[in-house]
matplotlib code that plots the C-alpha trace (Angstrom):
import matplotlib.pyplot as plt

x = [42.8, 46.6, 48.3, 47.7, 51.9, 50.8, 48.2, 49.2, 48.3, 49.7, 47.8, 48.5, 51.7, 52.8, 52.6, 55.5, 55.2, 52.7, 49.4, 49.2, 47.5, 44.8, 44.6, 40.9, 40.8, 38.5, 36.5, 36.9, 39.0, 39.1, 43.4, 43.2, 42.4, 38.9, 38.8, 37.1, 35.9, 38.5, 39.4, 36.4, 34.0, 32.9, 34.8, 31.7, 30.4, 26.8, 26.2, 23.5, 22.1, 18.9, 20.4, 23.5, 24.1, 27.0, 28.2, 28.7, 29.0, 31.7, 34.4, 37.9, 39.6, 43.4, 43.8, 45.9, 44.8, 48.0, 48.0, 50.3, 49.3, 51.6, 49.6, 51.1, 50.2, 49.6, 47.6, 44.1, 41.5, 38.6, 36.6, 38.3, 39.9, 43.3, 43.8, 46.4, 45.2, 46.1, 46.6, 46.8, 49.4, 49.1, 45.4, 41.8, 40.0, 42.3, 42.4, 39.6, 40.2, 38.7, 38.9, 36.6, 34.8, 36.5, 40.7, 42.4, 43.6, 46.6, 47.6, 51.0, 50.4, 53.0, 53.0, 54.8, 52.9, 55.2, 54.9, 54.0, 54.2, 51.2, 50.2, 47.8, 45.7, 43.3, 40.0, 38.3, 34.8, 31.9, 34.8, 33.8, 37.4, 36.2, 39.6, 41.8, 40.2, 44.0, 43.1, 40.4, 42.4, 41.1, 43.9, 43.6, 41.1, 42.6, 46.1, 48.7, 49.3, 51.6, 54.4, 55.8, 58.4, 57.1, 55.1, 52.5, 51.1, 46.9, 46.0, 42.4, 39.5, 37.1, 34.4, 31.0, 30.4, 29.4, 30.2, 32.0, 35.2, 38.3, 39.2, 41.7, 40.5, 42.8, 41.5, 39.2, 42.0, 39.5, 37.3, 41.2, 41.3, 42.5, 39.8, 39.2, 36.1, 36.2, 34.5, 34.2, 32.3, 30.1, 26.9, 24.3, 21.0, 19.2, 21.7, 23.0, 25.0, 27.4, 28.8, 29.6, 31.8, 31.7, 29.7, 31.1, 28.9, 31.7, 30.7, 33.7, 35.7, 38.4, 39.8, 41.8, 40.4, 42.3, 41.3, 37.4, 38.4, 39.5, 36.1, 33.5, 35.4, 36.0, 34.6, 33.0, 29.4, 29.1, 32.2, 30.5, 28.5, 30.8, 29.3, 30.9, 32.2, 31.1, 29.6, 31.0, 30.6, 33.4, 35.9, 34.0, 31.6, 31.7, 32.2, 31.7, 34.6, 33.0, 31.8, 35.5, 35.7, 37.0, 40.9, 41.1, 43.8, 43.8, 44.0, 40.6, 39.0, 35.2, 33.6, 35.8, 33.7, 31.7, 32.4, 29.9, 29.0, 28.1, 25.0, 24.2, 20.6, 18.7, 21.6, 21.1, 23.6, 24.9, 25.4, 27.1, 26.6, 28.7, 28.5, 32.0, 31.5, 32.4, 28.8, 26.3, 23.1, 23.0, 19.3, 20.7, 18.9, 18.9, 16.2, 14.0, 15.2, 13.9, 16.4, 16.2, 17.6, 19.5, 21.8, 22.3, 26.0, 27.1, 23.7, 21.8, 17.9, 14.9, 14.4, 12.2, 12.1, 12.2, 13.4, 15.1, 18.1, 18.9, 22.6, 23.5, 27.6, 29.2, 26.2, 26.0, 23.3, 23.5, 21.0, 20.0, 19.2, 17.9, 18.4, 15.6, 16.2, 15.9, 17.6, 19.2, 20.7, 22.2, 20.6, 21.2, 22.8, 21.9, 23.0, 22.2, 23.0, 20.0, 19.5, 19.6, 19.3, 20.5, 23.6, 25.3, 26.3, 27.2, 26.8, 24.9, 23.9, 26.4, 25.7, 27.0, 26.0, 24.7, 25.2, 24.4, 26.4, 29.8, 30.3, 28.7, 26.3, 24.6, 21.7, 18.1, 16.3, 14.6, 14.5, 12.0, 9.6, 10.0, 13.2, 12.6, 9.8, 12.7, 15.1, 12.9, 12.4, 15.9, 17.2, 16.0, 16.8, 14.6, 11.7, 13.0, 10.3, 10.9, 14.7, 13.6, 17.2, 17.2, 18.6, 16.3, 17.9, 15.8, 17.4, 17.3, 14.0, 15.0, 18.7, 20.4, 21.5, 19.4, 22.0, 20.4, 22.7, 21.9, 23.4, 24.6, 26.0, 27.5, 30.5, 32.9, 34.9, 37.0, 34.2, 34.8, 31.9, 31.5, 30.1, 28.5, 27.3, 25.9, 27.3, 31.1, 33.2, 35.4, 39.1, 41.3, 44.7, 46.9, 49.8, 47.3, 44.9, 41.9, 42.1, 45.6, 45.0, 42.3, 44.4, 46.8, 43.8, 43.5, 39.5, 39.2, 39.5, 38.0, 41.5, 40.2, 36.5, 37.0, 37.6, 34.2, 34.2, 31.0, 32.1, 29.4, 31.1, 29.6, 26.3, 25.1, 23.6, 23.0, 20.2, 21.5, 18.2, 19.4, 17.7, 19.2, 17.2, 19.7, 18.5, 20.6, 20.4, 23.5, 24.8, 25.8, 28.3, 29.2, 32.7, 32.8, 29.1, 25.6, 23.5, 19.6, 17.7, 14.5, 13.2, 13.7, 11.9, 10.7, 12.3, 10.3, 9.2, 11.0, 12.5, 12.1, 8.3, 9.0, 8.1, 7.5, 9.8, 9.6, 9.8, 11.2, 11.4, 13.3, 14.8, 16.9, 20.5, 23.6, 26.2, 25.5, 22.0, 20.7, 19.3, 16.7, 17.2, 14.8, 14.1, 15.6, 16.6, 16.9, 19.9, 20.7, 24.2, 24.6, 28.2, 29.7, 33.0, 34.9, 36.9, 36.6, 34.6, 34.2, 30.1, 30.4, 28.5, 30.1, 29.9, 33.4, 33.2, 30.9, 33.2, 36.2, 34.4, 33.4, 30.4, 31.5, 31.9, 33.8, 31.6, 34.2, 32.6, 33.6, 36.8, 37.8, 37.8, 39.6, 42.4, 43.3, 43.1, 46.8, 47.9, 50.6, 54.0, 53.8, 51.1, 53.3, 56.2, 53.8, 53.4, 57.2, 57.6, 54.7, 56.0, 60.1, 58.2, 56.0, 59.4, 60.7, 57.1, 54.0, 51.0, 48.7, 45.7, 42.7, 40.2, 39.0, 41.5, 39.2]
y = [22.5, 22.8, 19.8, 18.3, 19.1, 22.1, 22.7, 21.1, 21.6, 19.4, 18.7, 16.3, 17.1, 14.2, 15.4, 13.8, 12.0, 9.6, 10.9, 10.8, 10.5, 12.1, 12.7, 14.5, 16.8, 19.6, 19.1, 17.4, 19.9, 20.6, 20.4, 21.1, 24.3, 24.8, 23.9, 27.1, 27.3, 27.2, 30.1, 31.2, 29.6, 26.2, 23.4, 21.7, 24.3, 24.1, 20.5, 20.4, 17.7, 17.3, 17.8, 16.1, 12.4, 11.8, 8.4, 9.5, 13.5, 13.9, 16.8, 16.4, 19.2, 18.6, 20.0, 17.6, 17.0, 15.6, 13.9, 12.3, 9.6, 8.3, 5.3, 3.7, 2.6, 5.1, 6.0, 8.0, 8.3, 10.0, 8.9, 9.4, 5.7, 5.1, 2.8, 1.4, 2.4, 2.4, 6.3, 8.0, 11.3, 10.7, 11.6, 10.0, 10.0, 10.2, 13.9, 15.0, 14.6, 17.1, 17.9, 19.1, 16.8, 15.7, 16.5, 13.7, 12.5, 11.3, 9.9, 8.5, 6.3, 5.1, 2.0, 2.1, -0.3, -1.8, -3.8, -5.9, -5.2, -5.3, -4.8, -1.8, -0.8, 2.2, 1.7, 5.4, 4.6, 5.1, 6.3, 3.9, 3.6, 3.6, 3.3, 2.9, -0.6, -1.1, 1.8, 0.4, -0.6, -3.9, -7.0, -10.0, -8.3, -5.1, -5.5, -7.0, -5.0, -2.9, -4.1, -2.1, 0.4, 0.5, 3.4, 3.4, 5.9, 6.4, 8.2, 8.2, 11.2, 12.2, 10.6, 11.3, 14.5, 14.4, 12.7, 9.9, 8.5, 6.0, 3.0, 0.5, -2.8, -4.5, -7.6, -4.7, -2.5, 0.9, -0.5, -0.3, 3.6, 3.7, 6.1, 9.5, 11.6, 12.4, 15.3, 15.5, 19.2, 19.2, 20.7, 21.8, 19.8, 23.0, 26.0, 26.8, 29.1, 26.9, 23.4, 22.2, 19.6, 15.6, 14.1, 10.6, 9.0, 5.7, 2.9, 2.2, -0.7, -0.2, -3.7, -3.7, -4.8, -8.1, -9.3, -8.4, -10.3, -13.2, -13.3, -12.9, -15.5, -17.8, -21.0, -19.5, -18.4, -16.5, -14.0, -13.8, -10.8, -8.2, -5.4, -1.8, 0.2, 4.1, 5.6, 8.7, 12.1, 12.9, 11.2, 12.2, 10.9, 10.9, 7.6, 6.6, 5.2, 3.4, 1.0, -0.3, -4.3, -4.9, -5.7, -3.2, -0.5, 1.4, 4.8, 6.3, 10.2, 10.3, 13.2, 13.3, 16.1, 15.9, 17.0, 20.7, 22.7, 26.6, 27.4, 31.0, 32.0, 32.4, 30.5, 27.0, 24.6, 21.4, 18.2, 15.6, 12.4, 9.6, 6.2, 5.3, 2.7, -1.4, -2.5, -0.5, 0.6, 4.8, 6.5, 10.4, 13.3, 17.2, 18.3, 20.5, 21.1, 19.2, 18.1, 18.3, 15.2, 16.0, 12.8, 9.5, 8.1, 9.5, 10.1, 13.6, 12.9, 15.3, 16.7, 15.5, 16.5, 14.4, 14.7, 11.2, 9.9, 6.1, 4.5, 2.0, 1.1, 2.8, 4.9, 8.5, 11.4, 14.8, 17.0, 20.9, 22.3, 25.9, 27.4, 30.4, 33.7, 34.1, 31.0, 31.0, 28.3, 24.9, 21.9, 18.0, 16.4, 12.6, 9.2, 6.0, 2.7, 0.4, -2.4, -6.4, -7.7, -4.9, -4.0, -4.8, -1.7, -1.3, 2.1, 3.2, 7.2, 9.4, 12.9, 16.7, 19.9, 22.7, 26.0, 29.3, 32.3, 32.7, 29.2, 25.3, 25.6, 22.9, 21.7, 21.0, 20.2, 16.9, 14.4, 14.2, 11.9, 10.0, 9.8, 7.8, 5.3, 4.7, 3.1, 0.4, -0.4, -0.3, -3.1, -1.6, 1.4, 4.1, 3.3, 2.9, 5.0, 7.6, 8.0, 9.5, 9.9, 14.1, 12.6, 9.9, 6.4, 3.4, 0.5, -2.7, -4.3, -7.7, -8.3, -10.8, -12.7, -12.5, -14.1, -15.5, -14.5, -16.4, -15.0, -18.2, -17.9, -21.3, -22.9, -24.5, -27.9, -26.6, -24.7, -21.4, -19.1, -17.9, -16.1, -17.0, -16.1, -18.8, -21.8, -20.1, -18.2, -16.2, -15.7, -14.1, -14.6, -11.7, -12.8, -13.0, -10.4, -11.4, -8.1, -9.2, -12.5, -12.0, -9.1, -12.1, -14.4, -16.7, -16.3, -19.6, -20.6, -24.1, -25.0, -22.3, -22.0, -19.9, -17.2, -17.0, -15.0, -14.4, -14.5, -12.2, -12.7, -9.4, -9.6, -6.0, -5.4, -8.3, -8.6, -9.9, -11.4, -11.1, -13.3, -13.3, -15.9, -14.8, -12.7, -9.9, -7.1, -6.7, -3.5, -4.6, -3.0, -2.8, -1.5, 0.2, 1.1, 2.7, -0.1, 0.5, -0.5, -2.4, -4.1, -4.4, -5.8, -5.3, -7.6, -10.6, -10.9, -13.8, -14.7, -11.9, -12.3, -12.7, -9.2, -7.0, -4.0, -0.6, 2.7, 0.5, 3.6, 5.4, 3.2, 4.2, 4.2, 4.5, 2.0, 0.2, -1.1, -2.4, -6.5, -6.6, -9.8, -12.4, -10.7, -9.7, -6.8, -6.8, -4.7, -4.7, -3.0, -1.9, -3.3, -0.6, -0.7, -3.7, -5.3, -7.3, -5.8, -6.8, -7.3, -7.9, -6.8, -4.0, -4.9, -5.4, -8.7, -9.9, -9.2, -10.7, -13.8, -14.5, -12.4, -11.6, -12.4, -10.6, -9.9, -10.2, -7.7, -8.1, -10.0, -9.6, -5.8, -6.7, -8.4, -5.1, -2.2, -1.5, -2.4, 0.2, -1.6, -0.5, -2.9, -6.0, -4.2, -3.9, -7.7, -8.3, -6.5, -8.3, -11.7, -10.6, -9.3, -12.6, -14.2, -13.4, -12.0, -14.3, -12.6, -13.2, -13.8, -15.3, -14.1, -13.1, -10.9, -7.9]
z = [108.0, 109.7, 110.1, 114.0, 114.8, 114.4, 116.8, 120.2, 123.4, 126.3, 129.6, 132.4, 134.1, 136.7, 140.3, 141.8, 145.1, 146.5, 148.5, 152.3, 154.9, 154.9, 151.5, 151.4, 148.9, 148.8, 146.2, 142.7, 140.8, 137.4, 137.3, 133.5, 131.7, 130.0, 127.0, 124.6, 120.9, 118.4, 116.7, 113.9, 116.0, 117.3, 115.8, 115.1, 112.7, 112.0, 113.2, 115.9, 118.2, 116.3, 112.7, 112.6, 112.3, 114.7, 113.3, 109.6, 109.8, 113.1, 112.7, 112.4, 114.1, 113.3, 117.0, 119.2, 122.9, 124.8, 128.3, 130.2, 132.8, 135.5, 137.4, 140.6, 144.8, 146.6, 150.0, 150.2, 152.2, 150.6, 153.2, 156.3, 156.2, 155.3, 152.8, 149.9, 146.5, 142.7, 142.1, 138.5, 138.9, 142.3, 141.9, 142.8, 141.3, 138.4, 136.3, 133.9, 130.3, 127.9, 124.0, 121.7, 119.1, 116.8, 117.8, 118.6, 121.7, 122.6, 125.8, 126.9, 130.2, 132.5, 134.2, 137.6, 139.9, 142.0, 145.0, 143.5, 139.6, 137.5, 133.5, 133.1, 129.7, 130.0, 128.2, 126.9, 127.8, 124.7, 122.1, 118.8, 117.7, 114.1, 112.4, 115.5, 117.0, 118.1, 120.8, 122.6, 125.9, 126.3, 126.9, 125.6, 123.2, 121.8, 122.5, 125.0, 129.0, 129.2, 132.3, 134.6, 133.3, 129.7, 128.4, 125.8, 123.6, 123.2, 120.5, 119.0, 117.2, 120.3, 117.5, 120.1, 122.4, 125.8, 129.3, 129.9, 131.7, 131.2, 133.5, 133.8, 131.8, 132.9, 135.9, 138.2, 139.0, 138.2, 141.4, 143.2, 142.2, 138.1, 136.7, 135.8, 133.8, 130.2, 128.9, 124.7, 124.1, 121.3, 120.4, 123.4, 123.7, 125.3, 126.3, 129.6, 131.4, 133.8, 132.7, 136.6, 135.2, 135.8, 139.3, 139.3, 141.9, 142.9, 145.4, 147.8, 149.0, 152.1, 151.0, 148.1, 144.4, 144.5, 148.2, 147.3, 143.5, 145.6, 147.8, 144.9, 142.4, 145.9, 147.5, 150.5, 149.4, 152.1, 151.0, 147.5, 147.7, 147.6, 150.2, 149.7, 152.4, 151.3, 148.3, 147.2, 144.7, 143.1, 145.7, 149.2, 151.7, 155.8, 157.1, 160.7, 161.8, 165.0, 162.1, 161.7, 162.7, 165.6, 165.6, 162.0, 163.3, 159.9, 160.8, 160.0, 160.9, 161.0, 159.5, 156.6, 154.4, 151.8, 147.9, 147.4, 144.3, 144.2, 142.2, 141.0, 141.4, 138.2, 136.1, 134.4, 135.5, 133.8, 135.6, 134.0, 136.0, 135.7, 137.5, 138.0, 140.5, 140.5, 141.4, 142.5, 140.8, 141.9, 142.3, 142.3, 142.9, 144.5, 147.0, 146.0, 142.2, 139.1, 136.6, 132.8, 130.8, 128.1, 127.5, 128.3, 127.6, 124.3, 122.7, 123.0, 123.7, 123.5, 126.8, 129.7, 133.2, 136.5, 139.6, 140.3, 137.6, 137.7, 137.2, 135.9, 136.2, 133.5, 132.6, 131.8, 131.8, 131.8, 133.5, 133.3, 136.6, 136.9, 140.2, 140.6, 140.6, 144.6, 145.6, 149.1, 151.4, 150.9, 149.2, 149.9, 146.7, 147.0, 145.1, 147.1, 146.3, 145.3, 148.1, 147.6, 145.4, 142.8, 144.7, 148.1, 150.6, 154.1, 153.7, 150.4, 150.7, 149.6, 150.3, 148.9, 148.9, 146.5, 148.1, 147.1, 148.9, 149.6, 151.6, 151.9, 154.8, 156.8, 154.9, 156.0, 153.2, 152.4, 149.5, 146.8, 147.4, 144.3, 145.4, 148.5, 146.2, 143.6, 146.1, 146.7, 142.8, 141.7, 139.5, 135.9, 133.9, 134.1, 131.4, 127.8, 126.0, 128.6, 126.3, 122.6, 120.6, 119.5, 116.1, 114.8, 113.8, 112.2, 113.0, 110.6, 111.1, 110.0, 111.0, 109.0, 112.1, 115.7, 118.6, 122.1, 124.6, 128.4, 131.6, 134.1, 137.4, 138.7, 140.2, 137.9, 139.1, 141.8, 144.0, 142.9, 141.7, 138.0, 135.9, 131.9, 128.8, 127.3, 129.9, 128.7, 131.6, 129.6, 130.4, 128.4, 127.2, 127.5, 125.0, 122.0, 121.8, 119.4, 117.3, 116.1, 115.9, 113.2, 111.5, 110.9, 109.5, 112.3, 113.1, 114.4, 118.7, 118.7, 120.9, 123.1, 124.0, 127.1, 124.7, 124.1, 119.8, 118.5, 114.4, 113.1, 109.6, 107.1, 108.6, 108.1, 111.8, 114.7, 116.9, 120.8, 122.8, 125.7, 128.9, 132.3, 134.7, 137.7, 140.7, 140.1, 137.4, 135.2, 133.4, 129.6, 128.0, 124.1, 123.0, 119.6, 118.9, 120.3, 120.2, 120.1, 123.0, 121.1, 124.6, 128.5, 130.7, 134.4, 137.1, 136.8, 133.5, 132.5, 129.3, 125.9, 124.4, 120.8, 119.1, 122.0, 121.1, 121.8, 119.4, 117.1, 114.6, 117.0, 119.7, 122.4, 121.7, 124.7, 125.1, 128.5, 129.5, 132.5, 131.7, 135.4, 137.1, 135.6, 133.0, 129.8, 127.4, 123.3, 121.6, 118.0, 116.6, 112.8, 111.4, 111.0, 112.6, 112.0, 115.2, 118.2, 120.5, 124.1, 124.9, 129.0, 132.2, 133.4, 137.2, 137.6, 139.9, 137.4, 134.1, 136.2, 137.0, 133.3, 131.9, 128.8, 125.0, 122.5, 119.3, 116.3, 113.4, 109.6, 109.8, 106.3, 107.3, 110.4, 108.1, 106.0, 108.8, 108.9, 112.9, 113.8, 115.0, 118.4, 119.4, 118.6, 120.2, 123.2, 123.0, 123.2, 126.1, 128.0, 126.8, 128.1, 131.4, 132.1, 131.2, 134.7, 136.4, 136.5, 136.1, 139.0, 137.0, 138.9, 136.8, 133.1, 132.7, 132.3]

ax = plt.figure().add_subplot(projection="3d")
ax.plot(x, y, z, "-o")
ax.set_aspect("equal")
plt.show()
């Protein structure tokens, strides 16, 4: 294999300048080249969906995928309205990442918000970081921000294939506009003819991230519900500007336009769906054409077909569509945001088209009818032994440890709403990430509780029961791993009835899962990639207001990985920053 120096290829050139008014692009583009097989065939080799164990048999390519990432305010209006926005490379959504499995990724971000300044760390979505824990973009967990004016350096193996995306961990800047797709090719499920690329489907906020962060975490119940403005594919959506409040004199064009996607008749396309939003549960679907599922998150499944696709935040599935041989006209692409109590909206159909022809046209057609039913049973995953994994997995069937994990939503002692796992809001410290702490030996936080550290010791796997009594579903989230899905329940049923799993030779695996409210779901993770990883619901208002724990796996691992330099540089620079700049940090952190 050549060295990586030797086989570079460099992507992500900074467009200079800020957005403007109006800022509606015509489409989501693919602004990098496609990637194509390696020379002497696919990098992969003979490693195949339904043969290959991903987690112990992954490629390494020695081919090095470099980006460069400028993030910074800008203005947009994807939806017609005018507003101030966190931009990466003047871009937004931010630009798709690709590589192949197994090259490694390197991505140098720059951090020029101003007005005012902020930290930034970029978090690569369903990558395990087996090795490279250090990478994982988390603050307070992973490593320190980085302040305005510094750069930092990404670089981490594409160890899973598939669809997924990266996002700003940092308080809930991603729901302000830092987030892009992330495509790692790998072996097919089922072949195809055209990969249509990432559909992020994105509720909307015309306020920015830290006024709606303000409202959720405040002392005016009414203000906590955070309603969306728009939901949008891939950056677009109409929006009727009559719908503006009274005395708002934002600048704002109705009839924006909305994202579209040529099909070619008799041709199977991929869809790779991706729920990049800050809270809203997505129902997506096309009229009039079934979809095949071939994937959810990072983790190929054996095919099943349907004609409605539910989406949890953070969540991933791709989908086959075949369009028919004598396909005419244009088709209504649909993802609608589930109603109270699974997700607040003002506005929660988002709308593109599928054409086939030379141009979009106006579009007749008419949803699915299992479509319209699903929008009024939203708050849960679609079922769990509907998702067989292609490769089969046995999980341990008596973990060494089994941790009860209850969701709380409170006030604290000032009035102001909160979030908990287990009666603990987290909030994070941004000078002492975790991760380093224990690679210096210190695995003990009793001066710090709000830290929340699960010390799972060497326990060989760990079980998380995990009840929610709350009226409102939450999407978890697992850094490092694909956990198994043993058991979810349907909204309603209460606290986890001992023993009641499902396909427990063969569970589910993905990295986020939808917990129903009043109800419950059971995941279990095998140990196999010491750090301290960052177990949270993925809603950011809900994340930012506490919900999360960090699960801290094999610490006497943890103590020998061999931290490059740069992170405690990275520390130094945030410490001489907050020196003279004080982080405003109302929240968790994350």
């Amino acid at each position: 294999m050549k060295p990586a120096s030797l086989i570079t290829l460099v992507y992500g050139t900074l467009v200079s300048g800020q957005a403007t008014y109006p800022n509606i692009s015509a489409k989501f583009l693919h602004t990098l080249e496609p990637i194509t097989a390696l020379p002497g065939g696919f990098p992969w080799g003979t490693r195949t969906a339904s043969i290959t164990n991903p987690y112990v048999d992954s490629p390494n390519t020695g081919v090095l995928r470099k980006y460069d990432l400028t993030v910074g305010r800008g203005t947009a209006a994807p939806d017609g309205y005018l507003k101030n926005s966190l931009l990466i490379n003047g871009q937004f959504p931010g630009p798709l990442l690709e590589a192949n499995w197994g090259d490694t990724i390197q991505v140098t971000l720059h951090n020029q918000i101003t007005g005012p300044q902020e930290g930034v760390a970029l978090h690569w979505h369903g990558i395990l970081q087996k090795s490279t824990p250090w990478m994982d973009g988390v603050p307070a967990i992973s490593q320190c921000p980085i302040p305005y004016g510094q750069s930092f350096t990404y670089s981490f193996i594409a160890d899973l294939y598939g669809s997924s995306w990266y996002h700003s961990h940092y308080s809930a800047q991603y729901s302000g506009g830092l987030f892009g797709p992330m495509i790692i090719h790998g072996p097919p499920t089922l072949p195809y003819d055209i990969d249509v690329g990432p559909i992020l489907v994105t509720d909307y906020y015309h306020r920015d991230y830290l006024t709606v962060l303000r409202d959720v975490m405040g002392t005016v119940p009414a203000k906590v519900p955070a309603f969306s403005d728009n939901n949008l594919i891939n950056g677009r959506n109409n929006f009727d500007c009559s719908k503006v409040a009274a005395g708002d004199t934002t600048p704002c064009v109705s009839n924006a336009g909305l994202s579209s996607f040529k099909f070619t008749p008799g041709k199977t396309h991929l869809l790779r769906l991706i729920n990049a939003g800050s809270e809203g549960m997505q129902k997506f679907s096309l009229d009039d054409h079934n979809m095949t599922v071939i994937a959810n998150d990072f983790v190929p499944i054996i095919p099943y077909t349907t004609q409605v696709v539910t989406l949890g935040i953070a969540q991933r599935t791709d989908v086959l569509i075949y369009a028919p041989a004598n396909a005419v006209g244009s088709y209504t692409m649909r993802s609608s945001i589930a109603g109270y109590p699974c997700s607040f909206a003002h506005q929660p159909d988002a709308t593109a088209i599928v054409y086939y022809g030379t141009s979009p046209g106006t579009s007749t057609s008419t949803p699915w009818p299992a479509w319209v039913d699903s929008i009024a049973n939203s708050c849960q995953n679609d079922p769990v032994n509907q998702t067989v994994p292609w490769f089969p997995i046995t999980p341990d069937p008596a973990p060494p440890v089994t941790q009860l994990v209850t969701i709380g939503l409170t006030t604290n002692s000032s009035g102001h709403t909160i979030w908990t796992m287990n009666n603990v809001a987290f909030r994070g410290d941004y000078n002492a990430p975790i991760l380093l702490l224990s690679n210096s030996g210190n695995n003990s936080y009793p001066f710090d509780p709000e830290w929340n550290v699960y010390n799972f010791g060497s326990s060989s796997s760990v079980r998380f029961v995990i009840n929610n009594p709350t009226g409102f579903p939450h999407p978890i989230h697992l850094h490092g791993h694909n956990f198994f899905v043993l058991a979810a329940g349907a909204p309603g049923d209460g606290n986890f009835p001992d023993g009641a799993l499902t396909n427990p030779k063969n569970p589910q695996r993905r990295d986020v899962q939808v917990v129903p409210p009043n109800s419950y779901i059971v995941i279990q993770l095998t140990s196999d990639n010491p750090g301290a990883w960052p177990l949270h619901c993925h809603i950011a208002w809900h994340v930012s207001a506490g919900l999360y724990l960090t699960v801290l796996e094999r610490p006497a691992d943890i103590k020998n990985l061999k931290i490059p330099s740069i992170m405690a540089q990275t520390c130094r620079e945030w410490s001489a920053f907050t020196n003279t700049t004080i982080p405003d940090q109302i929240d968790s952190g994350l």
